[in-house]
N, C-alpha and C positions, 0 to 999 in steps of 0.2 A: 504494500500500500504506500502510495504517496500521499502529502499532505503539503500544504503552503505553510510556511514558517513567518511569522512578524513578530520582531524582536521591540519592544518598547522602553524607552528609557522612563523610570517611575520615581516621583519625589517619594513619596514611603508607601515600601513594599508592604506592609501589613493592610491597610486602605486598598491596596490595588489588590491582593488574593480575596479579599472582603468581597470586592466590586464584581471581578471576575467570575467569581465563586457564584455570585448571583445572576450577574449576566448570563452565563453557558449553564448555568446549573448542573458543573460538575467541579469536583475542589480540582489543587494540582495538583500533578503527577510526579512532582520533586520541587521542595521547598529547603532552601538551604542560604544562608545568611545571604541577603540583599539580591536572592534569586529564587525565580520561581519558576516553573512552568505547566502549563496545560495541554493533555491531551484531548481535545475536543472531537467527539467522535461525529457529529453533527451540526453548523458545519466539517468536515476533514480542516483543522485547524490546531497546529502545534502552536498554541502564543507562551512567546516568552517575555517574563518580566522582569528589568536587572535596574537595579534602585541606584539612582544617579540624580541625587536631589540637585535641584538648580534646572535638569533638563529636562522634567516630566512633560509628557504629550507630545514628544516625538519619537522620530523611530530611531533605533539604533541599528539592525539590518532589517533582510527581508531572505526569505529562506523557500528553499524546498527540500525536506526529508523525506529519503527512499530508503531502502529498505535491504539494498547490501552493498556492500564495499565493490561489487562488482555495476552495480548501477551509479555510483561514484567514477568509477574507472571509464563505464560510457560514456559518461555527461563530460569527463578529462577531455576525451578524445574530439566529442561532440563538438565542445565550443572550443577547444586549441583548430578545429577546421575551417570553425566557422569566425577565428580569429580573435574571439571572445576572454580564451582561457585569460585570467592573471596570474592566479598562483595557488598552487594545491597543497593540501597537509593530510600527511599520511599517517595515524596511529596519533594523531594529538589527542593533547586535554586541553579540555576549554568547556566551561559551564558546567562542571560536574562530570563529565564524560569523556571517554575516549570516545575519537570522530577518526574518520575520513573524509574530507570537503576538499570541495572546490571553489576556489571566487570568483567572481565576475564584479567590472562597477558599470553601471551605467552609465550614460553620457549627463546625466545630472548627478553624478555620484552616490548614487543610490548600490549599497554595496550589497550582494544577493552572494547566498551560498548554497550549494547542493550540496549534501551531507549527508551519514548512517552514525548514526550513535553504537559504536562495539560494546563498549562496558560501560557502567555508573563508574565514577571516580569519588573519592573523598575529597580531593583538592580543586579548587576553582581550576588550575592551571600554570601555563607557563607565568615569564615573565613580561604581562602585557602591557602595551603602552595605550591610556587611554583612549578612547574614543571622542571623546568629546572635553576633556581638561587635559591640561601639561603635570598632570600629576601622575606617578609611577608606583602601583601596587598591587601586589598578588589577589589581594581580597578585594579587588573595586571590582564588579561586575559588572559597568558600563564599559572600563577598562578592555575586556574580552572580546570577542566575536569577531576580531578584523585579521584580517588576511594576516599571516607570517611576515612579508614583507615590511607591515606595520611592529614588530617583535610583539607578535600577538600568539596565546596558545601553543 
């Protein structure tokens, strides 16, 4: 199964599982400091929430999760054809999870990853550089999600 991925940046995460929770009327499917996430079976809707006070109400990527590291491998080859690829991570952490992704940005910089989640992790991840502040830390969750190139994951 595929699903669309939208990653949100939230002033407090507790408020937004709250809201969420009531919105899709179903809780999440991994809550871990200043992160959350959703598996919404209806819509097919992965949302994730990464608590980045200052920047609530926008996005921080946009995603589509499949469902093996070999449909990873396609969408590699897919969009390096179609001139698309940026930069792939093999066996990362990032959000909780070992991944396989791929990135692409858009022409309005809009940054989209195709990914399979292999294992839960205990650790947020590598050593990411924010996404949206010049601040540098293992535990910032807005921090995460960007391409290796960015020292993300």
């Amino acid at each position: 199964m595929s699903r669309v991925q939208l990653a949100l940046n939230v002033d407090d995460i507790d408020q937004s599982i709250a809201f969420y929770t009531k919105l899709f009327g179903t809780g999440p499917a991994k809550v871990k400091p200043g992160y959350a996430n959703f598996a919404v079976a209806d819509p097919a809707l992965k949302l994730v929430l990464l608590e980045n006070p200052g920047q609530g109400g926008s996005i921080n990527h946009l995603g589509v999760e499949v469902d093996s590291s070999d449909k990873v491998h396609a969408e590699i080859a897919r969009l390096t054809h179609e001139e698309l690829f940026t930069e792939e991570e093999i066996g990362a952490t990032c959000c909780f999870a070992t991944q396989d992704k791929v990135w692409v940005t858009a022409p309005d910089a809009e940054r989209w990853e195709v990914y399979t989640v292999l294992a839960d992790a205990e650790t947020w991840g590598g050593a990411p550089a924010p996404a949206t502040t010049t601040e540098t830390s293992d535990a910032t969750p807005a921090a995460c999600c960007t391409p290796a190139a960015a020292n993300c994951c």
